[in-house]
Backbone atoms as SQL, in Angstrom:
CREATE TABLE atoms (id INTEGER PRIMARY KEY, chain TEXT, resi INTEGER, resn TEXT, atom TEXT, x REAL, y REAL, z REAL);
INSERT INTO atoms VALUES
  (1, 'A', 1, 'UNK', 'N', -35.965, 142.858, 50.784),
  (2, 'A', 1, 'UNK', 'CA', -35.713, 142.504, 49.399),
  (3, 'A', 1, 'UNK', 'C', -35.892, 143.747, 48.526),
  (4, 'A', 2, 'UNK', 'N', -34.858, 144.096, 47.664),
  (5, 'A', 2, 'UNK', 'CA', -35.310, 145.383, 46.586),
  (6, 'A', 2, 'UNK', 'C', -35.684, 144.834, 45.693),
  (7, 'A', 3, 'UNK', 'N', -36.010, 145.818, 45.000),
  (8, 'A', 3, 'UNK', 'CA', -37.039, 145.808, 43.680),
  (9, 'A', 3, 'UNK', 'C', -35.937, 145.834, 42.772),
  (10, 'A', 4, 'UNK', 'N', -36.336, 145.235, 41.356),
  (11, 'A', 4, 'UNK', 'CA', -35.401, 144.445, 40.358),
  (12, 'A', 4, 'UNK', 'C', -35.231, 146.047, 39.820),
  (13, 'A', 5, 'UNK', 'N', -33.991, 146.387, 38.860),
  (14, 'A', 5, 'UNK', 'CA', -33.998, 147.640, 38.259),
  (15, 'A', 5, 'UNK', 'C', -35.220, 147.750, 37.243),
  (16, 'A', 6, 'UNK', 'N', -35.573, 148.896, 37.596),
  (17, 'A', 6, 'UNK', 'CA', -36.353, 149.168, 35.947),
  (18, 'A', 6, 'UNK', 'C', -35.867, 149.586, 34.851),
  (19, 'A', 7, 'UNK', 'N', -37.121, 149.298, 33.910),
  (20, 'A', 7, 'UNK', 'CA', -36.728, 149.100, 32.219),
  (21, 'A', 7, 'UNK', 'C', -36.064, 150.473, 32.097),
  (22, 'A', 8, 'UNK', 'N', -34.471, 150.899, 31.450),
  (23, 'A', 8, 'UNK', 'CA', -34.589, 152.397, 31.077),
  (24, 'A', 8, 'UNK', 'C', -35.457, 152.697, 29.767),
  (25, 'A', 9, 'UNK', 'N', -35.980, 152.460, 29.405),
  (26, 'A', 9, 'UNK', 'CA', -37.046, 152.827, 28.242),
  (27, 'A', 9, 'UNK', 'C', -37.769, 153.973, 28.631),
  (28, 'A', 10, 'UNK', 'N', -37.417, 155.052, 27.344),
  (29, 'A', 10, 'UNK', 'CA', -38.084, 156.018, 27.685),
  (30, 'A', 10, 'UNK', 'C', -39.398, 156.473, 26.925),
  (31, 'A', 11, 'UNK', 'N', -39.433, 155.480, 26.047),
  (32, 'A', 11, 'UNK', 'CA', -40.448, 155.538, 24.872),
  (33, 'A', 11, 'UNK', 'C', -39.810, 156.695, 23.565),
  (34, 'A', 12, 'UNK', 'N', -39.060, 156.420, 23.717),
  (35, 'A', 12, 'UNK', 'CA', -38.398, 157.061, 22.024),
  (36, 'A', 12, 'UNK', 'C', -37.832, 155.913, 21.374),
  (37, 'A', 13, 'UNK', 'N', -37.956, 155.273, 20.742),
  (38, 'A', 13, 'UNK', 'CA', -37.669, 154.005, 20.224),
  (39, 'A', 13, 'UNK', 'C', -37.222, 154.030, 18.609),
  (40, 'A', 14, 'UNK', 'N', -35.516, 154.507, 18.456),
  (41, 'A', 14, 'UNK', 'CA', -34.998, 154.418, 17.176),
  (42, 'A', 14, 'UNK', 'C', -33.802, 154.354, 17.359),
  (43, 'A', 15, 'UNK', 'N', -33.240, 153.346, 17.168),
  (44, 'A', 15, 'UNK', 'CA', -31.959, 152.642, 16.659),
  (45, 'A', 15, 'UNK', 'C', -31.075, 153.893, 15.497),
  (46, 'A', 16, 'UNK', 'N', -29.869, 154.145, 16.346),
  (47, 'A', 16, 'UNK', 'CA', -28.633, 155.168, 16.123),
  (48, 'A', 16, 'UNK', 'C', -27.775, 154.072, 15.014),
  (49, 'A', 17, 'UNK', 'N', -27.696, 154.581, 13.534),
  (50, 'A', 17, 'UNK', 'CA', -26.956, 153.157, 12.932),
  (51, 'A', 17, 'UNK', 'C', -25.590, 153.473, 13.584),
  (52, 'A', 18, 'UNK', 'N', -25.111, 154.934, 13.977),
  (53, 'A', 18, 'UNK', 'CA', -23.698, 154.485, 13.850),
  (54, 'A', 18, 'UNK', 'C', -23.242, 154.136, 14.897),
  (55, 'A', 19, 'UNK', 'N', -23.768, 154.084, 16.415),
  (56, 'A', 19, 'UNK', 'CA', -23.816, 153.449, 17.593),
  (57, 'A', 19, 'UNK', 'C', -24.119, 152.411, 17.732),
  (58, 'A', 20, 'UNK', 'N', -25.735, 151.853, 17.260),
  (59, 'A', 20, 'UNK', 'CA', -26.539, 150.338, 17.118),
  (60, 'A', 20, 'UNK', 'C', -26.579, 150.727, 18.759),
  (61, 'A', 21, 'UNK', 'N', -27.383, 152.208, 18.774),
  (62, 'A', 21, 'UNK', 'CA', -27.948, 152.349, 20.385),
  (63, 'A', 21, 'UNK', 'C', -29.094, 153.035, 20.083),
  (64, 'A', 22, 'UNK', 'N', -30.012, 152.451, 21.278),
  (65, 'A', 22, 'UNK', 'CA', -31.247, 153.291, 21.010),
  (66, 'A', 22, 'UNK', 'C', -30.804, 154.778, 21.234),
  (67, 'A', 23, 'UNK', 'N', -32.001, 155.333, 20.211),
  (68, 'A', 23, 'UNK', 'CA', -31.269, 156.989, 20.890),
  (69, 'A', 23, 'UNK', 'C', -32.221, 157.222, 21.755),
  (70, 'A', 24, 'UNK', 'N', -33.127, 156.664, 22.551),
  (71, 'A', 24, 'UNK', 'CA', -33.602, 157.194, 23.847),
  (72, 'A', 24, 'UNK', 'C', -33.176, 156.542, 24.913),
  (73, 'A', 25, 'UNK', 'N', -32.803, 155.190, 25.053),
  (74, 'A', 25, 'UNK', 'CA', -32.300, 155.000, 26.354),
  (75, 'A', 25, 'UNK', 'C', -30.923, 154.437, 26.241),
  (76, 'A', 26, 'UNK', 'N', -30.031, 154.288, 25.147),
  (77, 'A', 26, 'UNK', 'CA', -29.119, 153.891, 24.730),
  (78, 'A', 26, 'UNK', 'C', -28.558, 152.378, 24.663),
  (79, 'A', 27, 'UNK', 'N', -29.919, 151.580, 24.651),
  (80, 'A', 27, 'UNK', 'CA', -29.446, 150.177, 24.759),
  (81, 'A', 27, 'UNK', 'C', -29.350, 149.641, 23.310),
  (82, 'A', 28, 'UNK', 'N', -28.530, 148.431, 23.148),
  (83, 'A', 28, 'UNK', 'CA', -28.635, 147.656, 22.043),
  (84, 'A', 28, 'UNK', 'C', -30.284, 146.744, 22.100),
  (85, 'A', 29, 'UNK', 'N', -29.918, 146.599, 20.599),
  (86, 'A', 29, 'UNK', 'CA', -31.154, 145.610, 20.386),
  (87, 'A', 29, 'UNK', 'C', -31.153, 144.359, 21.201),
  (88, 'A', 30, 'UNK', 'N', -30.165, 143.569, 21.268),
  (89, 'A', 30, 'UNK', 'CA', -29.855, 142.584, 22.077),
  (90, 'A', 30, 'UNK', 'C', -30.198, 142.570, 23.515),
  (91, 'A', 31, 'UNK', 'N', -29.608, 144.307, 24.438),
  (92, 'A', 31, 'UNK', 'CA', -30.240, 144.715, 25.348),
  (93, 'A', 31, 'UNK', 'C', -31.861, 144.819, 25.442),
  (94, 'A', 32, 'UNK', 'N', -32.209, 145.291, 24.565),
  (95, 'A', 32, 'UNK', 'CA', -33.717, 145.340, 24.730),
  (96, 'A', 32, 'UNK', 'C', -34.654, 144.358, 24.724),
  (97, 'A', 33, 'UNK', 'N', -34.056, 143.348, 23.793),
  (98, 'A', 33, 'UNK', 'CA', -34.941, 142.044, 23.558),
  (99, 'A', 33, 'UNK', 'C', -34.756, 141.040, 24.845),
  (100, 'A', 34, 'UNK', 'N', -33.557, 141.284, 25.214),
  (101, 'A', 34, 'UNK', 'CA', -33.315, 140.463, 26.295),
  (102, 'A', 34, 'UNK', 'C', -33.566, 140.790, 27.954),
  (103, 'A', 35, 'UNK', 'N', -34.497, 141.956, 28.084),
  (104, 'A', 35, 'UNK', 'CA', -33.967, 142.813, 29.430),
  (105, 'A', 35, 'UNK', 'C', -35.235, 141.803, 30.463),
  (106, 'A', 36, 'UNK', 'N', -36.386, 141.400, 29.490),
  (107, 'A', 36, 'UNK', 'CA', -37.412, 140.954, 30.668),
  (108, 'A', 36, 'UNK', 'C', -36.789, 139.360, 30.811),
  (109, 'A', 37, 'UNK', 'N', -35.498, 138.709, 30.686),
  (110, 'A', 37, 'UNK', 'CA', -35.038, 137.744, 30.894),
  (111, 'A', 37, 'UNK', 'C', -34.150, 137.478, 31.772),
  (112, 'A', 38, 'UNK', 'N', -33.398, 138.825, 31.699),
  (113, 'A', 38, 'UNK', 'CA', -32.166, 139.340, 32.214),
  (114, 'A', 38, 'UNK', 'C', -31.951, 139.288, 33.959),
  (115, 'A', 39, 'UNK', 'N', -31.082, 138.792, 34.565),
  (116, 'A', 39, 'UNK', 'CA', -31.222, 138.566, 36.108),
  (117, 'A', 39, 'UNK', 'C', -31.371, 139.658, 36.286),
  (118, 'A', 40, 'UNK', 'N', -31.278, 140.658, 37.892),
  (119, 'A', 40, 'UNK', 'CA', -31.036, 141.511, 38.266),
  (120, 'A', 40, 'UNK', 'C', -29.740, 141.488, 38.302),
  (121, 'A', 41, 'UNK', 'N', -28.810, 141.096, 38.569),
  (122, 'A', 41, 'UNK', 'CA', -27.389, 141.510, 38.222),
  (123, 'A', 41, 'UNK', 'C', -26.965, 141.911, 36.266),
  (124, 'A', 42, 'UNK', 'N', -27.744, 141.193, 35.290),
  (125, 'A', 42, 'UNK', 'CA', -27.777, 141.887, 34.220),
  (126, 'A', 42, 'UNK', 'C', -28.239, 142.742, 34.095),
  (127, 'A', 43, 'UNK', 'N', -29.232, 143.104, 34.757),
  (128, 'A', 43, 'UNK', 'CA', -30.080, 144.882, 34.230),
  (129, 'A', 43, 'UNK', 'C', -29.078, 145.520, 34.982),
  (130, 'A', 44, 'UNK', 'N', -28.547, 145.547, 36.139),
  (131, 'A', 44, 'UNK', 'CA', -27.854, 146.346, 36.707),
  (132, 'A', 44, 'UNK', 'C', -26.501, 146.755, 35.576),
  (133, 'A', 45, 'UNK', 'N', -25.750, 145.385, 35.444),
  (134, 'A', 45, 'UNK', 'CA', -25.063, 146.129, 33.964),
  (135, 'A', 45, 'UNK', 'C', -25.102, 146.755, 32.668),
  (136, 'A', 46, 'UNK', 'N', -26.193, 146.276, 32.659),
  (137, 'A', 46, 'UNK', 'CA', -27.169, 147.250, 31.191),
  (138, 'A', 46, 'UNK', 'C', -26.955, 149.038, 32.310),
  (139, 'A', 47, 'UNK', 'N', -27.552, 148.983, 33.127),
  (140, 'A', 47, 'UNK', 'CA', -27.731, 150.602, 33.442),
  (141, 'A', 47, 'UNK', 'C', -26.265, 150.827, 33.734),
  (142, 'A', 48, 'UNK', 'N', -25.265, 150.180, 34.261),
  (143, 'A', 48, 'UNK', 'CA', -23.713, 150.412, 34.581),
  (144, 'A', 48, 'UNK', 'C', -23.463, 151.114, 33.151),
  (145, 'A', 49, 'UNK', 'N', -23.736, 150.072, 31.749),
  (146, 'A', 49, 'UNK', 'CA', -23.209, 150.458, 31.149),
  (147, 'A', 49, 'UNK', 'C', -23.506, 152.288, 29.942),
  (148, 'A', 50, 'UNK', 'N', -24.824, 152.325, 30.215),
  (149, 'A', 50, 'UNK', 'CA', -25.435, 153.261, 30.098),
  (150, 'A', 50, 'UNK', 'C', -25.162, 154.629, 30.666),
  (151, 'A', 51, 'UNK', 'N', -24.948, 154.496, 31.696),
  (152, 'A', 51, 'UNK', 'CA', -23.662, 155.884, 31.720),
  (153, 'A', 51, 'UNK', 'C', -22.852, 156.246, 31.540),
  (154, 'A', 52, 'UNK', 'N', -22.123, 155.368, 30.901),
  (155, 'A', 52, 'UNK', 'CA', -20.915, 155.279, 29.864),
  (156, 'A', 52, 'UNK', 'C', -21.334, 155.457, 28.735),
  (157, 'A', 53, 'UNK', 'N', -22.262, 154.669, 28.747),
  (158, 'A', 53, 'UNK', 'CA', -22.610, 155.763, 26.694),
  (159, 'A', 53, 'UNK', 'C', -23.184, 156.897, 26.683),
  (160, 'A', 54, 'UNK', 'N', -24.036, 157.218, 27.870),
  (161, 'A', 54, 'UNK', 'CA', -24.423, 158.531, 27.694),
  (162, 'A', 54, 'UNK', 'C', -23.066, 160.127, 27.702),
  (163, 'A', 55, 'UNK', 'N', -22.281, 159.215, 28.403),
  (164, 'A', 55, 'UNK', 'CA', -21.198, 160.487, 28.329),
  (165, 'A', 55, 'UNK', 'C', -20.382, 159.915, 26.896),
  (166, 'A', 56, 'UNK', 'N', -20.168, 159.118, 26.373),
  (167, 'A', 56, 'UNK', 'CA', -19.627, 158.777, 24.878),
  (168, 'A', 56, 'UNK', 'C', -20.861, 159.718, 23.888),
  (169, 'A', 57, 'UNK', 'N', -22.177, 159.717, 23.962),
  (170, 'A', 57, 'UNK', 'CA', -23.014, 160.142, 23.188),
  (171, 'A', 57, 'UNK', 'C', -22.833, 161.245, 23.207),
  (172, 'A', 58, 'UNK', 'N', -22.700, 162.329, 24.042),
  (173, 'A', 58, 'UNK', 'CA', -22.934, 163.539, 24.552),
  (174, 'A', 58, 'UNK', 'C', -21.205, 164.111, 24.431),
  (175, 'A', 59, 'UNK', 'N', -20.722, 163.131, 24.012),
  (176, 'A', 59, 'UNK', 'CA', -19.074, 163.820, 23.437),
  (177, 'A', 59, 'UNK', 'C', -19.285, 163.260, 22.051),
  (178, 'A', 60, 'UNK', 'N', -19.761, 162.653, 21.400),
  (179, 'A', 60, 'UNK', 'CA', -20.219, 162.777, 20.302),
  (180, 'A', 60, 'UNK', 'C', -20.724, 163.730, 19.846),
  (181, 'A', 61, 'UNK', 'N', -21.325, 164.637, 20.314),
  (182, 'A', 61, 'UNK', 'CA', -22.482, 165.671, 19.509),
  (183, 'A', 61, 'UNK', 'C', -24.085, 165.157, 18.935),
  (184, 'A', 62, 'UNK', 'N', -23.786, 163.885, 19.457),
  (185, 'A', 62, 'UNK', 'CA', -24.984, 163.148, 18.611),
  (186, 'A', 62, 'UNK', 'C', -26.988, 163.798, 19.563),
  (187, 'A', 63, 'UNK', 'N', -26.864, 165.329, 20.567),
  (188, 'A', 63, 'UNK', 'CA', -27.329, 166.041, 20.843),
  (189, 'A', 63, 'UNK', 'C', -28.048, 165.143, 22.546),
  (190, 'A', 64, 'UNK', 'N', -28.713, 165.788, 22.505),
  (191, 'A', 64, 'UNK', 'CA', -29.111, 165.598, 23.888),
  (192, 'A', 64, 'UNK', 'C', -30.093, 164.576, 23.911),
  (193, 'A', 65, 'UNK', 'N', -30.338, 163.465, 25.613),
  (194, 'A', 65, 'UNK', 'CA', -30.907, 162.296, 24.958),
  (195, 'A', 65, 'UNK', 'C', -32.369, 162.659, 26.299),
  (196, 'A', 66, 'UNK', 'N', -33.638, 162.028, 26.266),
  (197, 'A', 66, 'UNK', 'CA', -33.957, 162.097, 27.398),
  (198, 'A', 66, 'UNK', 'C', -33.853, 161.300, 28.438),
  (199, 'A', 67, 'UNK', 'N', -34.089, 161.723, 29.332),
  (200, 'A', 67, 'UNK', 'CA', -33.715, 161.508, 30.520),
  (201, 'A', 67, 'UNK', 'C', -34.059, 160.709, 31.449),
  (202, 'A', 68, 'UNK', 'N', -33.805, 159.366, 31.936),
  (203, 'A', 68, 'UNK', 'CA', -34.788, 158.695, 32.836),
  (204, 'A', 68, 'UNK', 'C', -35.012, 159.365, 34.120),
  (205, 'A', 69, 'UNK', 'N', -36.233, 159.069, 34.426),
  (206, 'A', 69, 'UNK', 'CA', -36.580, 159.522, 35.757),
  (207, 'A', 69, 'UNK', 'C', -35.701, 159.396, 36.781),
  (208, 'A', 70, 'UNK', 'N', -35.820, 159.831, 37.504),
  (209, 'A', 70, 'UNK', 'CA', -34.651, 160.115, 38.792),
  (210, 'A', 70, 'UNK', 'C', -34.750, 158.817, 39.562),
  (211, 'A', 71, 'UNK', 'N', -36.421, 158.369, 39.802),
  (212, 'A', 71, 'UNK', 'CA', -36.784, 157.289, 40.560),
  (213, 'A', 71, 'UNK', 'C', -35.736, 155.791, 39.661),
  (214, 'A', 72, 'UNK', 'N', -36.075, 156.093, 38.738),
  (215, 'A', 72, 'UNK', 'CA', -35.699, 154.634, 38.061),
  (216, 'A', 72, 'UNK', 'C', -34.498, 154.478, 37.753),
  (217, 'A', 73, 'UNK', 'N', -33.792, 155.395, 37.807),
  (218, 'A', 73, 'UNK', 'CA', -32.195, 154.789, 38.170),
  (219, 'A', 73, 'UNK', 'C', -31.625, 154.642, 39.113),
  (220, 'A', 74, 'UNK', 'N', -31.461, 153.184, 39.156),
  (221, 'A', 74, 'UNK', 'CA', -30.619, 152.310, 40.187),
  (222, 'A', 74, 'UNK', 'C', -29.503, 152.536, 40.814);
């Protein structure tokens, strides 16, 4: 049996208005409030979708974000 994904939370916690993404791990509010509810097939799309915004962010200019640990991405 694997282990459920972990939280991407990186502890920078501020809401991007013109995204409505965190700028540390790039989730919505909706994402965040909802993640300790969320099956493992939803967290897995929360992080699917998260590498997609990180390369949308990072062609934005909106600067560099940190980084989850190597371990905790799924």
């Amino acid at each position: 049996m694997s282990a459920p994904p972990p939280s991407p939370c990186v502890n920078v916690c501020r809401m991007d208005e013109a995204t409505g993404w965190c700028a540390g791990c790039l989730r919505t509010l909706d994402e965040i409030t909802l993640w300790s509810r969320l099956s493992e097939a939803g967290k897995q799309a929360v992080w699917d979708a998260l590498a997609q915004r990180r390369v949308a962010w990072l062609q934005q200019g909106r600067g560099p974000l940190p980084a989850p640990a190597a371990a905790d991405v799924p």
